[in-house]
KOLRO-259561 format. One line per 5 residues: number of its first residue (from 1); their letters; for each residue x, z, y negated of C-alpha. Coordinates in steps of 0.001 Angstrom, whole numbers, plus 500000, padded with zeros to 6 digits. Example, Ala and Ser with C-alpha at 12.3 -4.5 7.8 and 13.67 -1.06 7.14 Angstrom:
# KOLRO-259561
1 = as = 512300/507800/504500; 513670/507140/501060
END
This chain:
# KOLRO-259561
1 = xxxxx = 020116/786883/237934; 023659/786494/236397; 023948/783667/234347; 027246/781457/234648; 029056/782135/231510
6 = xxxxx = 028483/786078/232874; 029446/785272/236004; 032736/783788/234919; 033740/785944/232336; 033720/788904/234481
11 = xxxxx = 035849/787075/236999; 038166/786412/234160; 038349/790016/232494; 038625/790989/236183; 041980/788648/236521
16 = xxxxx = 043217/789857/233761; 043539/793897/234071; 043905/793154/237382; 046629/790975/237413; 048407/793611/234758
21 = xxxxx = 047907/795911/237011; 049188/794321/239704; 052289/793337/237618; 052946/796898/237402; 052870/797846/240714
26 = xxxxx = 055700/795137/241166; 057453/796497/238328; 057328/800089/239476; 058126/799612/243029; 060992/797055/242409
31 = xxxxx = 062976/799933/239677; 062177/802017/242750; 064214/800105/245031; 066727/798905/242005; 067740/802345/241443
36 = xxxxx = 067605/803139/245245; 069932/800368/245873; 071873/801003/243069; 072618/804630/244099; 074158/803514/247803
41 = xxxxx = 074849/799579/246902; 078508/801221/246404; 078797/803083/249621; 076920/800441/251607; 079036/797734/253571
46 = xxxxx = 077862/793807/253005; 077563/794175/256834; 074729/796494/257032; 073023/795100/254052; 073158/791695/255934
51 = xxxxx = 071278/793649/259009; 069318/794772/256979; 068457/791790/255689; 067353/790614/259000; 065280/793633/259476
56 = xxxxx = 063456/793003/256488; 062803/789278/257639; 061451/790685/260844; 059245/792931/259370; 058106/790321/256982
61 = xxxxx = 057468/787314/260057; 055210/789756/262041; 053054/790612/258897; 052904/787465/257922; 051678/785332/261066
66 = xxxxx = 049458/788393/261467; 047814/788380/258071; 048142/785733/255876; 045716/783058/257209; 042978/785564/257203
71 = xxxxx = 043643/787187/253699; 043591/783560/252032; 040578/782789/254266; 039112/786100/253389; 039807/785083/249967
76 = xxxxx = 037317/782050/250278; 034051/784055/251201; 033261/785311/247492; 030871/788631/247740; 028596/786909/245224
81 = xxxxx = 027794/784076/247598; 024392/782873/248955; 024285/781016/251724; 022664/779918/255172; 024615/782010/256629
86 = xxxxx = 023326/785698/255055; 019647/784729/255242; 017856/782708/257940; 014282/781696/257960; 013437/784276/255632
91 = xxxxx = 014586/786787/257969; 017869/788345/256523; 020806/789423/258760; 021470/793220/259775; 024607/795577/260362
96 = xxxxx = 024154/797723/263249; 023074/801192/262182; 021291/799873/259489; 018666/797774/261197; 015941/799716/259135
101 = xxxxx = 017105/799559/255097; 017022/797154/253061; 020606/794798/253142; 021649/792969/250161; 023319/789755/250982
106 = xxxxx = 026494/790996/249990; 026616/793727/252117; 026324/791077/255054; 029403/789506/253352; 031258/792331/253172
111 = xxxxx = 031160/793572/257093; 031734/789910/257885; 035240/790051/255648; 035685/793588/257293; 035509/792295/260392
116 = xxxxx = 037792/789582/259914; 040357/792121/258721; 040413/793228/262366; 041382/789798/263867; 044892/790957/262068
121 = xxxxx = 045752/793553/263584; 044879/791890/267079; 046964/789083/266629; 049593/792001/265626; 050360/793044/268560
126 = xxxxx = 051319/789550/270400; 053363/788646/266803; 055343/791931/267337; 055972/791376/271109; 056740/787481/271058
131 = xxxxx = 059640/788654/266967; 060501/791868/268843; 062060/790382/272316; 063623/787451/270844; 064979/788921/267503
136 = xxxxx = 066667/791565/270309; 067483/788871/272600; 069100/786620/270121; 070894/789154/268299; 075229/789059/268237
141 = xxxxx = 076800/791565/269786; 078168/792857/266481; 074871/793464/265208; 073247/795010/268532; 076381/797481/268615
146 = xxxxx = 075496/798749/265322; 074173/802205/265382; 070637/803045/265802; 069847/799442/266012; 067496/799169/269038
151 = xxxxx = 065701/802268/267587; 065140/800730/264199; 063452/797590/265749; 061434/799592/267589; 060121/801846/264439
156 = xxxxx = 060325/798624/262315; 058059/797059/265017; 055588/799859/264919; 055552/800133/260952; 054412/796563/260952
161 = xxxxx = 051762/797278/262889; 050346/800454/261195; 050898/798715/258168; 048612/795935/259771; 045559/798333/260575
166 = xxxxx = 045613/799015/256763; 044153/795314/256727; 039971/796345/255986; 040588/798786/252815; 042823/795947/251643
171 = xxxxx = 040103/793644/252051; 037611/795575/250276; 040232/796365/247633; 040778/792610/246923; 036993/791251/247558
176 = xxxxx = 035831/793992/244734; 038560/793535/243196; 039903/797506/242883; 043304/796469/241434; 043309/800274/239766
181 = xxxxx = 043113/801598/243399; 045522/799546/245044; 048020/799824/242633; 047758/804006/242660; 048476/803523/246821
186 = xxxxx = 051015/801027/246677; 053371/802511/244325; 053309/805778/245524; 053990/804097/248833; 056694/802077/247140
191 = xxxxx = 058346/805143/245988; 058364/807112/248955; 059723/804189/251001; 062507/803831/248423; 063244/808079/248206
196 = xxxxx = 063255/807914/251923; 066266/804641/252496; 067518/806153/249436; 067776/809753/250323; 069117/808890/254081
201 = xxxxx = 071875/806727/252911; 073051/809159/251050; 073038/812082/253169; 074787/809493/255663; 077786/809012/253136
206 = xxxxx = 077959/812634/252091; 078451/813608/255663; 080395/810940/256926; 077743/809906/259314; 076976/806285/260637
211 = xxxxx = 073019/806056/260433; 073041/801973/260503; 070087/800528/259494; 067645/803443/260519; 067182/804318/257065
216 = xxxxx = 065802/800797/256601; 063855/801074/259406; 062468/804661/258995; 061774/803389/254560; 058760/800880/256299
221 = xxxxx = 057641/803322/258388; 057014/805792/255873; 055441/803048/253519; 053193/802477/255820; 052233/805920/256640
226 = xxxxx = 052095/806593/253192; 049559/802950/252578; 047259/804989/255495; 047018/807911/253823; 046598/806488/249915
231 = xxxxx = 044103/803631/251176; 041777/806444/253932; 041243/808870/250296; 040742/806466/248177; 038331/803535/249633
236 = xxxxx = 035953/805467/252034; 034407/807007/249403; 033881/804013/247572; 032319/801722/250743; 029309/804302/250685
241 = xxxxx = 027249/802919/248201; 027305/799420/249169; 025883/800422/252787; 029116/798809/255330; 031147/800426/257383
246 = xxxxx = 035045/799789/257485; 034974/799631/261319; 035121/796689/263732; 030387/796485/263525; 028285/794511/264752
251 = xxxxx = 026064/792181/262474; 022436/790952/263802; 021812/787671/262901; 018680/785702/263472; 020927/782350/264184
256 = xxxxx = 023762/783582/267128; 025493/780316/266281; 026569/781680/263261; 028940/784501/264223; 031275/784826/267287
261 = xxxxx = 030577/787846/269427; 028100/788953/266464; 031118/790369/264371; 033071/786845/262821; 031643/783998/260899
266 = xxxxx = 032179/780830/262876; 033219/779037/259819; 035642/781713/258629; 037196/781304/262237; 037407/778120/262204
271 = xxxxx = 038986/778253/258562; 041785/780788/259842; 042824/778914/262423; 043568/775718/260023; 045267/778005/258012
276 = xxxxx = 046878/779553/260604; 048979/776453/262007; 049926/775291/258349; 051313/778775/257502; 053531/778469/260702
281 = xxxxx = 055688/775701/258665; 054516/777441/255505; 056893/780335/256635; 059591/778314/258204; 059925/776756/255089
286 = xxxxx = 059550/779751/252753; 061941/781872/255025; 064242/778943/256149; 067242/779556/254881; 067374/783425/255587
291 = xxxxx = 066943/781961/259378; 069500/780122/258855; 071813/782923/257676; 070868/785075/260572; 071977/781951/262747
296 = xxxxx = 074890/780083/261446; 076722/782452/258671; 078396/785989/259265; 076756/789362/258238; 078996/789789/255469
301 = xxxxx = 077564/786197/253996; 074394/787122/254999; 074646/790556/252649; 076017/788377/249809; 073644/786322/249696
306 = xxxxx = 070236/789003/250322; 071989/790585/247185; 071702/787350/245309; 068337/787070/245908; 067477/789965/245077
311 = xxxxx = 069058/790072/241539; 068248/786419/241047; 064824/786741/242334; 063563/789625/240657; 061740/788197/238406
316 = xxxxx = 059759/786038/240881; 059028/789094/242909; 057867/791591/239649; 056180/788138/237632; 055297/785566/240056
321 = xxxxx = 053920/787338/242773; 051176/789061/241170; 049956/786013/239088; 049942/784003/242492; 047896/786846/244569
326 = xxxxx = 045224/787122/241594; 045016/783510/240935; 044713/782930/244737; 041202/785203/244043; 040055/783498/240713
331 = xxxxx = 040393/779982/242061; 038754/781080/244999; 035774/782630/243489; 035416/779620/240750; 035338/777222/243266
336 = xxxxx = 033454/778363/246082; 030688/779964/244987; 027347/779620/246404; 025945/778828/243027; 027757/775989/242368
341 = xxxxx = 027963/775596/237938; 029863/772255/237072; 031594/774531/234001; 033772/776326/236724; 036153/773005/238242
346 = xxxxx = 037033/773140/233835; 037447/777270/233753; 039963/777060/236828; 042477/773830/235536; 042335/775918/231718
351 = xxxxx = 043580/779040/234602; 046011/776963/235894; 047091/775096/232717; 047723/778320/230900; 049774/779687/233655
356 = xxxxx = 051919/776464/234204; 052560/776424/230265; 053964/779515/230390; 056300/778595/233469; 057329/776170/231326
361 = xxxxx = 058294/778686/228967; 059588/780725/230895; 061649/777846/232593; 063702/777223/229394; 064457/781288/229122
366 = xxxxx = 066075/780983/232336; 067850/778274/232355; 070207/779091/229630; 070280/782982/230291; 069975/783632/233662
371 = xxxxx = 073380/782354/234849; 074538/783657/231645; 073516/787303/231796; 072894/788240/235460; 076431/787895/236982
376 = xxxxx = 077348/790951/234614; 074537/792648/235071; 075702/792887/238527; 079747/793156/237673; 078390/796234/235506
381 = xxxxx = 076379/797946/238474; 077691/796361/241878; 081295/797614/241228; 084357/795885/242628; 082946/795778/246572
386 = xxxxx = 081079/792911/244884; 083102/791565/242120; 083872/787947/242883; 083442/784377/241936; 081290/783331/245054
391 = xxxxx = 078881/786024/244175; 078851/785142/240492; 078576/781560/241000; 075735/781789/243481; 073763/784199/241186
396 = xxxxx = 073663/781326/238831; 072392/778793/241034; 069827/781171/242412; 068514/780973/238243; 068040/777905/238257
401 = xxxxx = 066014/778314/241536; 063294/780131/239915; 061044/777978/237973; 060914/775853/241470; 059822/779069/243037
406 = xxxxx = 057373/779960/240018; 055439/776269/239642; 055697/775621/243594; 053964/779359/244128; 050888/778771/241821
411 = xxxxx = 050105/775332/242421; 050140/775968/246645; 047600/778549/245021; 045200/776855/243956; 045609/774601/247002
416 = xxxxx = 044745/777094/248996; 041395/778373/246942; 040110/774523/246420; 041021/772664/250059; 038247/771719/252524
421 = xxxxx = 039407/771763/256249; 040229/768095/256425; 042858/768768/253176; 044438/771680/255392; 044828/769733/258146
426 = xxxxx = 046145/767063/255758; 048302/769475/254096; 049630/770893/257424; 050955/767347/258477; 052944/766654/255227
431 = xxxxx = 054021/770496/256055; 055984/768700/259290; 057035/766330/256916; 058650/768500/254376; 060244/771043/257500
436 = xxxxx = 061569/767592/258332; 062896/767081/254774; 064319/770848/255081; 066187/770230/257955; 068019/767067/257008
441 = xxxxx = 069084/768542/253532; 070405/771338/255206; 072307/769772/257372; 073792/767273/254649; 074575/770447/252278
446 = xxxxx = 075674/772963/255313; 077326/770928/257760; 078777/767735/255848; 079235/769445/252182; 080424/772439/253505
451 = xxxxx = 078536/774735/250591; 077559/777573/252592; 075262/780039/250429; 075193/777696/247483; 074397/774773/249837
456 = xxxxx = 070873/777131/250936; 070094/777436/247225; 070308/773223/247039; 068159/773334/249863; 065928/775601/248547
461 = xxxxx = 065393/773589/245428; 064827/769992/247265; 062322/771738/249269; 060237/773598/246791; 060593/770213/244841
466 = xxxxx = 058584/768168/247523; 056657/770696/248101; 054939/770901/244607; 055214/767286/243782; 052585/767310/246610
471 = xxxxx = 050710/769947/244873; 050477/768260/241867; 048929/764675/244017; 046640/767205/245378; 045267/768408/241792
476 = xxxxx = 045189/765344/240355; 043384/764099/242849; 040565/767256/242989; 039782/766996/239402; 039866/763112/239558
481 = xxxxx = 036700/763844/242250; 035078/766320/239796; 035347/763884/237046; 038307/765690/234563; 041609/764880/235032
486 = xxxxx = 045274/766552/234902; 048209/765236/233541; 051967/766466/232573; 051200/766496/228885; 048581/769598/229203
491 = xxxxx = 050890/772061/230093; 054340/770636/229317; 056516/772430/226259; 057704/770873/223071; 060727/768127/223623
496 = xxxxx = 062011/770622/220168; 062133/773767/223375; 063771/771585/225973; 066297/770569/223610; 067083/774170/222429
501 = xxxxx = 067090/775149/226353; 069534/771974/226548; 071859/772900/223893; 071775/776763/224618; 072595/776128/228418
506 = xxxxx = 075738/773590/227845; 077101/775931/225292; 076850/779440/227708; 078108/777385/230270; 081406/777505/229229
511 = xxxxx = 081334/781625/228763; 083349/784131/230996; 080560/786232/232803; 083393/788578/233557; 083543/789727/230159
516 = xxxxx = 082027/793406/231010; 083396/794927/227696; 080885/796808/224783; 081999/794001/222447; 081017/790912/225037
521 = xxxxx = 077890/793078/226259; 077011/793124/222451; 077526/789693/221600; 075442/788871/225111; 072532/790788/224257
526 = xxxxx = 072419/789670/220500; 072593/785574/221616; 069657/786439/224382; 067359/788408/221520; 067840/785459/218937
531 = xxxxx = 067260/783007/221560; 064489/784384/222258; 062752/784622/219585; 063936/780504/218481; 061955/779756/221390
536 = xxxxx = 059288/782086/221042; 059134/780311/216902; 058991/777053/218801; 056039/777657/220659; 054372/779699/218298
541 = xxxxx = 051233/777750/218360; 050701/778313/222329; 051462/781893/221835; 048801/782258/219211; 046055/780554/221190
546 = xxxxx = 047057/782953/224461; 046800/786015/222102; 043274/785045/221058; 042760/784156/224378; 043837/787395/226029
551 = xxxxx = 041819/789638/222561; 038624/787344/223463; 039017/788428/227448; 039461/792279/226782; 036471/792210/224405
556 = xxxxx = 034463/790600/227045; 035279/793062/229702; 034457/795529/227210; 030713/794548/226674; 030611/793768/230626
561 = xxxx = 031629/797465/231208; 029042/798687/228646; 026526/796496/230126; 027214/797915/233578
END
């Protein structure tokens, strides 16, 4: 049997190539689509960039009403797990096919997850039909006359769905954790999807030809054809050996209240569908204020503002991202086990500690040189189409965004991995509350201040700001109930960094961002290297303990990997 400390360490060595790998996928497939956008961002029109903007939160709303509440339920059913519901009276359960070998328990656990994968796609199809008629229906006549716009919702639509019956290799991918895998088949996916967009724009400009947003539209379909293809050579072959099949089976159980229609675990049903209703504010909230750019602003604000959040967000796309999807799996697997060890409540918070530390960190980087540096990074490669103060100023704002982003992101994560049903339900209320909260200070920043983009960014900050306050309740009140404790002075910085981040902020402040010349790029990238490394002296002691930490993880994995 695997002992705890075993147990845990492999999840942890897991974590960590995995979330490096994971990390480069992000990094990969985002200088894909920099240097795609790059190449036509000065032959592309803030008015298509705005459609496309709301072409990419189409795509996005169907996958993610789809998907999301059964990936984070999937999430919570760890392969290792023991329970009542793999082995009845002695008598274990049985996939169809395989009534007559021997099944491991986590074979059971794996069909059931596979299975789950398919609810998905089913709930697909009604997602795409209910987004598809009223993004149509609802659209301004400026937008529906654009060219090739009724045919790129349609391909969109059907992208998001083949990228939808991708759903059970993910799910395999993730439960045994095949980060090498996934990451080969996303970023060549990532890359085609980008030489696609990148290659029709600029056949469209070198022609004179009006293609609209069909190159959008024809980049996701080709990312998902190309997710098919990577993910049907690459996890077959691998599903063999553990004796499951990736289709739609039926599992023989001797308790039939324990799966619906003999394919999906009751309580994994019931789990989605909590999930389920609190992701419906979860997303109105996350993807608030790009609805309410489609709605209330023009395309060319709308275009301005997608390109602000895509410089200024960057790094929470490449960074956060990752750490959020692989701490979602850690947490989960710590804290639901079947064999429950005391130790792994204490291995989780020192997960989450270390991560919110280096937030921190990261926090007082940004602050100061963010708003500082980004403006002419995008002066130096936007050109004059998107040389102006509203743009600069906004990319600013959108720095100081971030950290919200980064602490809100992990700490819903762990949420997530550690709530029974009652907190979900619990959590979904407060949800109403803080789309309430949403609403109100957008309407006191849109329609009374009269700040537009920047007013969204506000928003955006107030909201993530409620959000994780309730986060942090939520933690301090699950390790107050497995007797440890959290509090701001485990993972807060030195008041020495915060003053440096202080000082350094107040004193860029006053710099012109406009300054694009070889002496002002220079002196730029000689203030953000010493910076750096003042901050980096500051908090040397934190750094040294995570670089023991990390050299003590590899050389676990490394005897786990020998042992195997």
């Amino acid at each position: 049997m695997t002992q705890p400390g075993e147990h845990v360490s492999k999840i942890l060595a897991s974590s960590a190539s995995g979330t490096t790998l994971l990390i480069i996928v992000q990094i990969t497939s985002r200088l894909f689509t920099f240097i795609a956008n790059q190449l036509i961002l000065r032959t592309l029109s803030p008015a298509i960039l705005g459609i496309g903007t709301q072409l990419d939160l189409y795509f996005l709303s169907i996958l993610y009403f789809s998907r999301e509440s059964m990936r984070i339920t999937i999430q919570r059913q760890p392969l290792h797990a023991t329970s009542a519901a793999t082995i009845n009276e002695g008598r274990p359960d049985s996939i169809c096919g395989n009534a007559n070998r021997k099944i491991q328990p986590h074979t059971i656990l794996s069909q059931s997850v596979v299975n789950m994968s398919y609810l998905s796609l089913g709930m697909g199809v009604p997602s795409a039909l209910t987004f598809g008629t009223l993004y149509v229906y609802f659209a301004s006549q400026e937008v529906s006359q654009t060219p090739f716009y009724h045919v790129g919702v349609a391909i969109t639509t059907i992208a998001s769905l083949m990228e939808l019956s991708v759903e059970p290799f993910f799910v395999v991918a993730q439960q045994y954790m095949l980060y090498k895998n996934r990451a080969v088949v996303e970023t060549v996916a990532a890359f085609i999807k980008s030489l696609t967009v990148c290659s029709l724009f600029t056949w469209a400009a070198c022609t004179s030809r009006d293609l609209g947003v069909l190159p959008f539209a024809l980049g996701y379909f080709c990312y998902s054809v190309a997710l098919i293809c990577g993910y049907s050579i690459t996890i077959p072959k691998l599903t063999r050996q553990w004796r499951f099949s990736l289709l739609l089976t039926k599992i023989k159980s001797s308790d039939s209240s324990i799966y619906l229609a003999n394919r999906f675990p009751r309580r994994l049903v019931a789990l989605s569908t909590n999930i389920f209703f609190q992701s419906i504010l979860k997303h109105l909230l996350t993807q608030g204020d790009a609805m309410m750019l489609a709605a209330m602003t023009s395309l060319e604000d709308q275009g301005i503002y997608s390109l602000a959040s895509n410089y200024g967000g960057l790094v929470a796309r490449v960074l956060f991202q990752p750490i959020e999807e692989n701490s979602r799996t850690v947490f989960s697997s710590l804290l639901n086990s079947g064999e429950q060890y005391t130790s792994n409540v204490n291995v989780a918070k020192a997960h989450l500690v270390d991560i919110l530390r280096a937030y921190g960190i990261l926090a007082v980087l940004i602050f100061p040189l963010g708003p500082y540096l980004l403006p002419r990074v995008l002066l130096i490669l936007g050109g004059h189409m998107w040389a102006s103060p509203e743009v600069g100023s906004l990319l600013s704002l959108y720095c100081y965004y971030i950290p919200f982003l980064a602490f809100n992101g992990i700490t819903e994560a762990f949420v997530s991995s550690a709530a029974s049903p009652s907190d979900l339900r619990r959590q979904a209320c407060w949800m109403g509350v803080f789309s309430a909260s949403f609403a109100l200070t957008a309407y006191l920043f849109l329609k009374i201040g009269g700040l537009g983009a920047h007013g969204l960014v506000c928003t955006n900050m107030v909201n993530m700001a409620v959000r994780t306050a309730w986060s942090f309740i939520f933690l301090r009140s699950y390790f107050h109930r497995h007797d440890s404790s959290l509090t701001l002075a485990e993972f807060t910085i030195r008041p020495q960094t915060w003053i440096a981040g202080a000082l350094s902020s107040i004193i860029l402040t006053r710099q012109d961002y406009k300054d694009t010349s070889y002496h002002g790029l220079v002196k730029a990238l000689i203030f953000s290297a010493c910076y750096c490394l003042l901050i980096i002296s500051l908090e040397r002691k934190y750094f040294t303990t995570l670089y023991t930490r990390v050299c003590r993880t590899i050389n676990s994995r490394s005897k786990i990997t020998k042992m195997e």
